[in-house]
C-alpha positions as CSV (number, residue, x, y, z in Angstrom):
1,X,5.5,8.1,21.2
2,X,4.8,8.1,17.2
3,X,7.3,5.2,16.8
4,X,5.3,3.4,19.8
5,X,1.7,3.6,17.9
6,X,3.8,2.7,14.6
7,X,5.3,-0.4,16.0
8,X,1.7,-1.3,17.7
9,X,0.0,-1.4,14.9
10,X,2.7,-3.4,12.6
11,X,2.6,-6.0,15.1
12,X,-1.2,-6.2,15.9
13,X,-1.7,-6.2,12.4
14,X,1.0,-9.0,11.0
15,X,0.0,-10.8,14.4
16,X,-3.7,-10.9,13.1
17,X,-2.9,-11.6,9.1
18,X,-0.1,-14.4,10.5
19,X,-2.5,-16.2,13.3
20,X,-5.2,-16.1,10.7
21,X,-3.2,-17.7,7.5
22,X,-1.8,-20.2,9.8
23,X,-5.1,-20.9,10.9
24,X,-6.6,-21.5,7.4
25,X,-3.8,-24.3,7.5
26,X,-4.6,-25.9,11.1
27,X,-8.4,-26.0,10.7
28,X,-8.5,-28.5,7.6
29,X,-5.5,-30.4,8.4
30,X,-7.6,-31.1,12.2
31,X,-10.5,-31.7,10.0
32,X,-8.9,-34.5,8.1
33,X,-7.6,-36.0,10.9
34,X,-3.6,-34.9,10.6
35,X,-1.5,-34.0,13.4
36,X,-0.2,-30.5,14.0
37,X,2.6,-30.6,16.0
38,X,3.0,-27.1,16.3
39,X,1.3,-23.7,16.0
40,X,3.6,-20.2,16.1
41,X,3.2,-17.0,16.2
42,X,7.1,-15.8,15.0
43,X,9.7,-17.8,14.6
44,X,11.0,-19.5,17.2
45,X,14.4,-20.1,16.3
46,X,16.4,-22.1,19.5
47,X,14.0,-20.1,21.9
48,X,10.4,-19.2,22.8
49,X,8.9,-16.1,24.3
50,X,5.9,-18.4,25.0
51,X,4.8,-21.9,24.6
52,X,2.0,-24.5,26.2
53,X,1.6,-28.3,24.8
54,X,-2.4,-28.5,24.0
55,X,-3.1,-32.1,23.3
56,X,-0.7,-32.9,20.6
57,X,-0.1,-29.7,19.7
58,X,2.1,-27.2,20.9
59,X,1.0,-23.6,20.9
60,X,3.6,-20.6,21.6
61,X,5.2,-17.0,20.6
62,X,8.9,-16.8,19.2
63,X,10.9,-14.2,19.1
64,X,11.9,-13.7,15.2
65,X,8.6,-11.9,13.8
66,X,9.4,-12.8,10.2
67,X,6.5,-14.6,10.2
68,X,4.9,-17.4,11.8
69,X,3.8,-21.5,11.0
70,X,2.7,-24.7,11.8
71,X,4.3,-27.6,11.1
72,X,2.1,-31.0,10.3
73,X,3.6,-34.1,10.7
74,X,4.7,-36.0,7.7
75,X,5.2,-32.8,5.6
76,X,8.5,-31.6,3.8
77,X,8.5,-28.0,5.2
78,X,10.9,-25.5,6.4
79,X,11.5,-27.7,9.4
80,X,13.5,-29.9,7.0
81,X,12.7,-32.5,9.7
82,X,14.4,-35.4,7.3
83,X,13.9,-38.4,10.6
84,X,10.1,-38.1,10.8
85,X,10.1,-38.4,6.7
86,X,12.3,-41.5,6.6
87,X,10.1,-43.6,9.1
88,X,7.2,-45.6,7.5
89,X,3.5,-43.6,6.7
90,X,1.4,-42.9,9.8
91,X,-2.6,-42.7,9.0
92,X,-2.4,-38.9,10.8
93,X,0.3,-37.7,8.4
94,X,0.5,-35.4,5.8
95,X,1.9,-37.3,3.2
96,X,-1.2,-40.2,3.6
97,X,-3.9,-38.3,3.1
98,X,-5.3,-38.2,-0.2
99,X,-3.8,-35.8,-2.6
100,X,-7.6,-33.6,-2.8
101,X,-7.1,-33.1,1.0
102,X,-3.7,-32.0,1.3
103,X,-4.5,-29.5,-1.7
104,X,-6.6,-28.2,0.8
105,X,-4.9,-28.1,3.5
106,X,-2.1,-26.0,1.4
107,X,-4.4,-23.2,0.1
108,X,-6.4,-22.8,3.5
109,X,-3.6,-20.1,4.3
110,X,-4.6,-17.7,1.3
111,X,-8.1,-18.7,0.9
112,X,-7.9,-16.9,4.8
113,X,-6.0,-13.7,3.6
114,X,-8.5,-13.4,0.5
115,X,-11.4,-14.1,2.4
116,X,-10.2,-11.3,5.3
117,X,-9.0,-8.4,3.3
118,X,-12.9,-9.0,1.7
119,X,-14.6,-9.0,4.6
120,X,-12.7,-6.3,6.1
121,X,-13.4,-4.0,3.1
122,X,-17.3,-5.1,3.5
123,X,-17.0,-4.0,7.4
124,X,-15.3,-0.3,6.6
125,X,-17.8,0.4,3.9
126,X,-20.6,-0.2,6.6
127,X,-19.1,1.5,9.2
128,X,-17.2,4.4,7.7
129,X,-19.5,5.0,4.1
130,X,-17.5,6.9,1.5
131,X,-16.2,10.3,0.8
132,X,-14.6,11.5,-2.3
133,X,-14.6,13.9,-4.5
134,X,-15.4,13.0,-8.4
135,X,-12.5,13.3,-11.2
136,X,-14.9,15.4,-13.2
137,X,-15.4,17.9,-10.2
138,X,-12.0,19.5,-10.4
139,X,-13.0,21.8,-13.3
140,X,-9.6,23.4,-13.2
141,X,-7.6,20.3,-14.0
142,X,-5.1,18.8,-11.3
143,X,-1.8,20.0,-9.7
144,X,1.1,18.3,-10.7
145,X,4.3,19.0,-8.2
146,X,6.1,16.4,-10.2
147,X,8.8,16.3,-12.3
148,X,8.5,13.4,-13.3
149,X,5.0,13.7,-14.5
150,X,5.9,16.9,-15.9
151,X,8.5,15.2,-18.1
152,X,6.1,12.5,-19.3
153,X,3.5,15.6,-20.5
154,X,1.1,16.2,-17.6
155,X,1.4,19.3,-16.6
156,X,-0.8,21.3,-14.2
157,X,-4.0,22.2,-15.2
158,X,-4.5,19.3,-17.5
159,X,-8.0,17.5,-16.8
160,X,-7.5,13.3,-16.6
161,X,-10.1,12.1,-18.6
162,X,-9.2,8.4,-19.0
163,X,-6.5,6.0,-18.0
164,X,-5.6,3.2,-20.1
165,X,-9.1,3.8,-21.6
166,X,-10.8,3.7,-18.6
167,X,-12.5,6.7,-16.5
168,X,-11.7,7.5,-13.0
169,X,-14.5,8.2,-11.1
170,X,-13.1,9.2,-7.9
171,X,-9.9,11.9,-7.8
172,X,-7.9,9.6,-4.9
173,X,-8.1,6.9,-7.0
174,X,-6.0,8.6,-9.8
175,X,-2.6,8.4,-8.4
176,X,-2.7,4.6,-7.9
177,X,-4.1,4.0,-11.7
178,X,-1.6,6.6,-13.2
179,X,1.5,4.5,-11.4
180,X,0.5,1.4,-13.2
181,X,-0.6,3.0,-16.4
182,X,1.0,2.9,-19.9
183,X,-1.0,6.1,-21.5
184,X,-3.0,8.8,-20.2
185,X,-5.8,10.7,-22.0
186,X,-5.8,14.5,-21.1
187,X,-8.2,17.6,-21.8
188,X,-5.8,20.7,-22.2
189,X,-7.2,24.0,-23.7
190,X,-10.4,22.2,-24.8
191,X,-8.5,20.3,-26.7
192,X,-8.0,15.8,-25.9
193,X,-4.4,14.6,-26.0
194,X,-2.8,11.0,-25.4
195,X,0.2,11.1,-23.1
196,X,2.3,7.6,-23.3
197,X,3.8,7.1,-20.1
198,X,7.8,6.1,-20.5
199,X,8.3,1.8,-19.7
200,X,10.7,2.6,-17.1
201,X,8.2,5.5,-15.4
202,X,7.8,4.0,-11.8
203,X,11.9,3.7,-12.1
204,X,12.0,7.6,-12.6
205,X,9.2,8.3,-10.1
206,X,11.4,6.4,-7.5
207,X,14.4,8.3,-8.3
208,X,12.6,11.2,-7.6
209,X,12.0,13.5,-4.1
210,X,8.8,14.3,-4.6
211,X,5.4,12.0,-3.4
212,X,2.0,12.6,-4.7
213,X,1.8,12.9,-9.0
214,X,-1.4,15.0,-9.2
215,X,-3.5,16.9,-6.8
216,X,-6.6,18.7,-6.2
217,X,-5.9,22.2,-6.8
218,X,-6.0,23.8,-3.3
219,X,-5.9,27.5,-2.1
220,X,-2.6,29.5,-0.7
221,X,-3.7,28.7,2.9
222,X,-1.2,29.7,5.9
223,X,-0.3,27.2,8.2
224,X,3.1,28.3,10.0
225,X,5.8,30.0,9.3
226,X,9.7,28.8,8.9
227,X,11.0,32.5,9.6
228,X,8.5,34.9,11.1
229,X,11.3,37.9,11.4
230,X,10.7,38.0,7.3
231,X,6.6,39.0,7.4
232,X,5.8,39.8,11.0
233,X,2.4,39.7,11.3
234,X,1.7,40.6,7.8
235,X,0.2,37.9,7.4
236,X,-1.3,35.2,9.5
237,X,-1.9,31.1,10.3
238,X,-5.0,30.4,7.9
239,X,-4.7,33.5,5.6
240,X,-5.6,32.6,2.2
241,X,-3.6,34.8,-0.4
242,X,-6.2,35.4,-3.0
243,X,-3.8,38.1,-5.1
244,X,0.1,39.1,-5.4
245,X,1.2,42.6,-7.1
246,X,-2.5,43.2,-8.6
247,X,-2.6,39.4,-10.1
248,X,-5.7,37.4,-9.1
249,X,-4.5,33.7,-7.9
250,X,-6.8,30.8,-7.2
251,X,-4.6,28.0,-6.2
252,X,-1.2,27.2,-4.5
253,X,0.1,26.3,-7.9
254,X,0.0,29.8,-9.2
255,X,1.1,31.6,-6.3
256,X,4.5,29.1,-6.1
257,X,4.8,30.8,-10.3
258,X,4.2,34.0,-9.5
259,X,6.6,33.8,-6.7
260,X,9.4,32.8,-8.7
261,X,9.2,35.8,-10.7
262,X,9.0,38.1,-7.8
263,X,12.2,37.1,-5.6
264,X,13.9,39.6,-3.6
265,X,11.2,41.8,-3.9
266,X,8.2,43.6,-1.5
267,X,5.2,43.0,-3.1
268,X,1.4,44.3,-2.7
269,X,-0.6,41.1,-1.5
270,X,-4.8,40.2,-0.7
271,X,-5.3,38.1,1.4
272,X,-8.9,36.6,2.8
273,X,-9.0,36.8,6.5
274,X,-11.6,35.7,8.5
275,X,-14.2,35.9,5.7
276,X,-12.3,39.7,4.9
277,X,-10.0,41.1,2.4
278,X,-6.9,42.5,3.6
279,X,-4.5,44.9,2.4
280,X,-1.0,44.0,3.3
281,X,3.0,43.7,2.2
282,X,5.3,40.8,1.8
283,X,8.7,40.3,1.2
284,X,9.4,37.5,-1.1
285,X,13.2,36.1,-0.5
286,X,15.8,34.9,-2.8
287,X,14.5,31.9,-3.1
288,X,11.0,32.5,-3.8
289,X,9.6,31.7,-0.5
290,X,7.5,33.9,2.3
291,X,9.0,32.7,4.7
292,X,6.5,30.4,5.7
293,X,4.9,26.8,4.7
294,X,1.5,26.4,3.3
295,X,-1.4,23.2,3.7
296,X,-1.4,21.9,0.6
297,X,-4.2,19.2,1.7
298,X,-6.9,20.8,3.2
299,X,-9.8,18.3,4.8
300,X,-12.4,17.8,2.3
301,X,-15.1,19.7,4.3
302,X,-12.8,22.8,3.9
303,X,-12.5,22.3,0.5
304,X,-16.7,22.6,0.2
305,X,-17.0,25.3,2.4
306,X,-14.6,27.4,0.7
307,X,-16.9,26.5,-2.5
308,X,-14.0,24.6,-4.3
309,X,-15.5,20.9,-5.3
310,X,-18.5,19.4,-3.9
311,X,-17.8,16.6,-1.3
312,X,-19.5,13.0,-2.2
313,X,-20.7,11.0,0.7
314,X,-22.6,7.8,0.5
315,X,-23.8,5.7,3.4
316,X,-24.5,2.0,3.2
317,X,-26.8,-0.4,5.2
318,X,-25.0,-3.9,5.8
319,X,-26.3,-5.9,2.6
320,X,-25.5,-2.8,0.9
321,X,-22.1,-2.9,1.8
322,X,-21.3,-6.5,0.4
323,X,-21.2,-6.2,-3.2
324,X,-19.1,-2.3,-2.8
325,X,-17.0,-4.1,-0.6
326,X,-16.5,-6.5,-2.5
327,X,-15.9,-4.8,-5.7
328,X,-12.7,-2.6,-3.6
329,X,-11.3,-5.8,-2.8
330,X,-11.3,-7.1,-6.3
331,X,-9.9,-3.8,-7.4
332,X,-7.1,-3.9,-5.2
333,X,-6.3,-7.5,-5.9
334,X,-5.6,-6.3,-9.6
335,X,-4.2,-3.3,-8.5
336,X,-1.4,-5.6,-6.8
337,X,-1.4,-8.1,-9.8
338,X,-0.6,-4.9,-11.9
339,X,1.9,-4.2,-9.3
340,X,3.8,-7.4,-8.9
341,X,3.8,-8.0,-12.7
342,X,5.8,-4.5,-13.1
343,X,7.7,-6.0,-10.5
344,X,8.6,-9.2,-12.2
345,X,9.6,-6.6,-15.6
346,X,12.9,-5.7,-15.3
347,X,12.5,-3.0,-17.8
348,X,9.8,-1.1,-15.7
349,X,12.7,-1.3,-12.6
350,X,9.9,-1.5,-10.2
351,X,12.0,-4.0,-8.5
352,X,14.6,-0.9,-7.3
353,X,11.2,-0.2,-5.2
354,X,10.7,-3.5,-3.6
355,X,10.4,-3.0,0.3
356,X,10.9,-5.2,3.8
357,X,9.4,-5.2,6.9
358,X,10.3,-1.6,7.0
359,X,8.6,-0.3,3.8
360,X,5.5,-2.3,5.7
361,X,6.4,-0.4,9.0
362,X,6.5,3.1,7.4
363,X,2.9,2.8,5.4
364,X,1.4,2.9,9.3
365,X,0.4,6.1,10.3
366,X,1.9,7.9,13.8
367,X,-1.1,8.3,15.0
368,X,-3.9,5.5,15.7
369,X,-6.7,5.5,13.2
370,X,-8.9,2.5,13.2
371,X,-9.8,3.5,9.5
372,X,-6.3,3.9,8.3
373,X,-5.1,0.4,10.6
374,X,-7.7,-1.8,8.8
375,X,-7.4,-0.5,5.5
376,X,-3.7,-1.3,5.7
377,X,-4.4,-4.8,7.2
378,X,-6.6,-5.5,4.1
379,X,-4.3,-4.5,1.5
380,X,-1.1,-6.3,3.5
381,X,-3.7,-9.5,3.5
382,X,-4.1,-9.2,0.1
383,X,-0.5,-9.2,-0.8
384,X,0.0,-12.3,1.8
385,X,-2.3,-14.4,0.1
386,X,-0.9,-13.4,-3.3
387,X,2.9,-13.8,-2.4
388,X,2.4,-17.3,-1.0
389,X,0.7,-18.3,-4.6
390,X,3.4,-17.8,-6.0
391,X,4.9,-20.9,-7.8
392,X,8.4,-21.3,-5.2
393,X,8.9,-24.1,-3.3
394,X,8.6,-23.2,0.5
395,X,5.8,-21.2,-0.3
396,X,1.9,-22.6,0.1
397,X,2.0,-22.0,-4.3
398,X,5.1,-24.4,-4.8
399,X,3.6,-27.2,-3.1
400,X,0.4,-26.9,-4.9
401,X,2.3,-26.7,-8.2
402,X,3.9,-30.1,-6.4
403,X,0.2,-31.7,-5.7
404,X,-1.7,-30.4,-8.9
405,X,1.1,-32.2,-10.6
406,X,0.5,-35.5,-8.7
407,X,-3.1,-35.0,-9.3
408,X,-2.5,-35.0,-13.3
409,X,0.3,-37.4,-13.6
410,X,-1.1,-40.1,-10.9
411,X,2.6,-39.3,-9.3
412,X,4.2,-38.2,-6.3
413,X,7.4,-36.2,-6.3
414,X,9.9,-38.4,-3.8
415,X,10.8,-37.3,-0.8
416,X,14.4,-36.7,-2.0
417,X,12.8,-34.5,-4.9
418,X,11.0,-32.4,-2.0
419,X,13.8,-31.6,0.2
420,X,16.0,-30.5,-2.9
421,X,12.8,-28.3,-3.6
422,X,12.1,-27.2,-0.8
423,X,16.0,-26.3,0.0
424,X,16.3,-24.3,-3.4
425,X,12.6,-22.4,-2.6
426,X,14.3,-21.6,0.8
427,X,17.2,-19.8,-0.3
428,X,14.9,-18.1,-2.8
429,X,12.9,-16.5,-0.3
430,X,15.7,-15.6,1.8
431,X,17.5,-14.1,-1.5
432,X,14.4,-12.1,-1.7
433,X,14.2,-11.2,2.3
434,X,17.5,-9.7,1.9
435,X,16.9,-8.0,-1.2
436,X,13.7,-6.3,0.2
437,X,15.1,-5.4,3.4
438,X,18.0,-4.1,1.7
439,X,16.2,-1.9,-0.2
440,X,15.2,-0.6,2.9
441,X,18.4,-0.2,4.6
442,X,19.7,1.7,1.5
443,X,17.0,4.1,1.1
444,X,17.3,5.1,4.5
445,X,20.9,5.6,4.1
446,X,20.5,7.7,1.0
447,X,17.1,9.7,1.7
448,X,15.3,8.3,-0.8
């Protein structure tokens, strides 16, 4: 059942980004008078699930969904169709129109995605507000369960104060801006240190088992137990251990230290029950463990009510959403210019962490959450619009490269010149398809 809500929403969602890029194609090429011959959803390589001739164009579903297109008459595309290009100009082709309208035409596709992922950011800050709770609010520093992080000098307990000169605001944001960041300014002991993060840290990060690099600090809170037999009912599902042999302990982190001082032991433990203290024993096993697994993300209205950080919400009326809309959308189109340029640096080896369609499968959640769904669909818009900028022939970017050139110069690239083009951009993007998709394959062989 998880893997059916998974697989819904990667295909409602790259259904809606791919009908809607195409669409930013078809609607100025029908404006300006050129034929679009067809109009898919998928690829319909030597079959279709679904098609239906509309006037001159014919509308349908394949059955490949790497995508989807339209193809325009008298345009070098992945069609390759080289008969239509070597008849004489027709007035509803592509390649009559003037050069100002075919430009057009070619960034309709990502002037879509941009527009979308905006408006979609616009619509979940009306409808869904904010909630988060401020950087400066965890007075106790973070929790860092990385060793990575650990190795770079942020440790647990450190307070962020800025990244790359910049304050965070709000705490969820700090894991992104700490990815892409080259130093990190800490408060430790009262005192201000600058932590330079290592040029190849996101390489380390993904050689690494563990997810999340800091955390709010949380409580020891119960939540099942991997071997019962060990504690009985000394202790309990939402427990919160508040001290171990006579030592005070606020957070998880500190319990997990203590612990690995105390294996193999029976130890005196408090625990907060129902509002209660509680007297109890625990036996702590050889590997420093209680036999049980503990929440270490609690909701954030937990978090208030057991007095830990004070929860920020914020409502917005509909013209009040725009411009904070807006500014998340911007935000995350740098966020993703930051990303693909570390990317595009070997030295980072960012590109060891390049995903396919199943890295894009795996960020859906197994359960259906409007909120999660849309915010997912913005950020994949985002990097849609941005990929197909990018300067490779076959891609909407290498044929504006291709027209801004005959804009300048006064001339057109031949037709032979285009196919060669479009032929090398081809096996480009199918170099990169395999080397995404690989990745995929061989972190799910190796765990990682």
């Amino acid at each position: 059942m998880e893997f059916a809500i998974k697989l819904s929403q990667f295909l409602l969602s790259l259904s809606i980004l791919i009908i809607l890029h195409e669409l930013g194609h078809f609607v100025p090429a029908k404006l300006f008078k050129t034929r679009v011959e067809k109009f898919y959803l998928f690829f319909d390589v030597k079959y279709s699930l679904f098609k239906k001739k509309i006037g001159e164009t014919e509308y349908g579903i394949g059955w490949l969904p790497l995508g989807g297109y339209v193809k325009i008459s008298g345009m070098i595309d992945e069609s390759m169709d080289k008969e239509q290009m070597a008849l004489p100009p027709q007035p509803w082709e592509f390649r009559s129109k003037p050069t100002w309208q075919r430009l057009i035409i070619m960034l309709g596709g990502v002037t879509v995605n941009f527009i979308l992922a905006f408006i979609i950011y616009i619509g979940m800050t009306f409808f869904y507000g904010e909630q988060y709770i401020a950087t400066s609010d965890a007075k106790d520093g973070v929790w860092v369960n990385n060793p990575v992080l650990e190795k770079a000098g942020i440790t647990t307990g450190d307070k962020i104060i800025t990244i790359d000169g910049a304050a965070v605001e709000k705490f969820y944001e700090l894991n992104q801006k700490i990815l892409l960041a080259k130093e990190v300014v800490i408060e430790r002991n009262g005192k201000q240190e600058t932590v330079k993060l290592p040029i190849n840290f996101i390489d380390q990060l993904m050689k690494s088992e563990r997810g999340s690099l800091v955390e709010l600090r949380v409580p020891f809170v119960v939540s099942g137990y991997s071997d019962k037999s060990l504690n009985g009912n000394a202790i309990m599902v939402k427990d919160i251990i508040t001290s171990l042999n006579g030592v005070k302990v606020k957070y998880a982190d500190e319990v997990k230290v203590l612990l690995e001082n105390l294996k193999g032991k029976t130890i005196e433990a408090t625990l907060l029950r129902d509002k209660k203290e509680v007297k109890t024993s625990l036996k702590v096993t050889d590997s420093a463990k209680l036999g049980l697994v503990y929440a270490s993300r609690l909701p954030y209205d937990n978090l208030e009510k057991l007095g830990l950080y004070k929860v920020n919400k914020q409502e917005y009326g509909f013209f009040e959403s725009i411009p904070v809309g807006i500014k998340k959308g911007t935000e995350q189109l740098s966020s993703y210019g930051k990303q693909l340029k570390a990317i595009f640096t070997p030295s980072t080896g960012a590109y060891k962490g390049v995903g396919g369609f199943g890295a894009i499968f795996n960020i859906f959640p197994s359960s259906w959450s409007w909120e999660a769904f849309w915010s997912i669909t913005a950020l994949l818009s985002i990097m849609l619009g941005v990929m197909n900028l990018l300067p490779i022939p076959a891609l909407d970017g290498g044929h504006v490269v291709f027209l801004l050139y005959e804009m300048i110069s006064g001339k057109k690239p031949s037709d032979n010149f285009m196919e060669k083009a479009q032929l090398v951009g081809f096996v480009l993007l199918i170099s990169l398809l395999l080397f995404a998709n690989g990745n995929d394959i061989y972190k799910a062989i190796v765990g990682k």
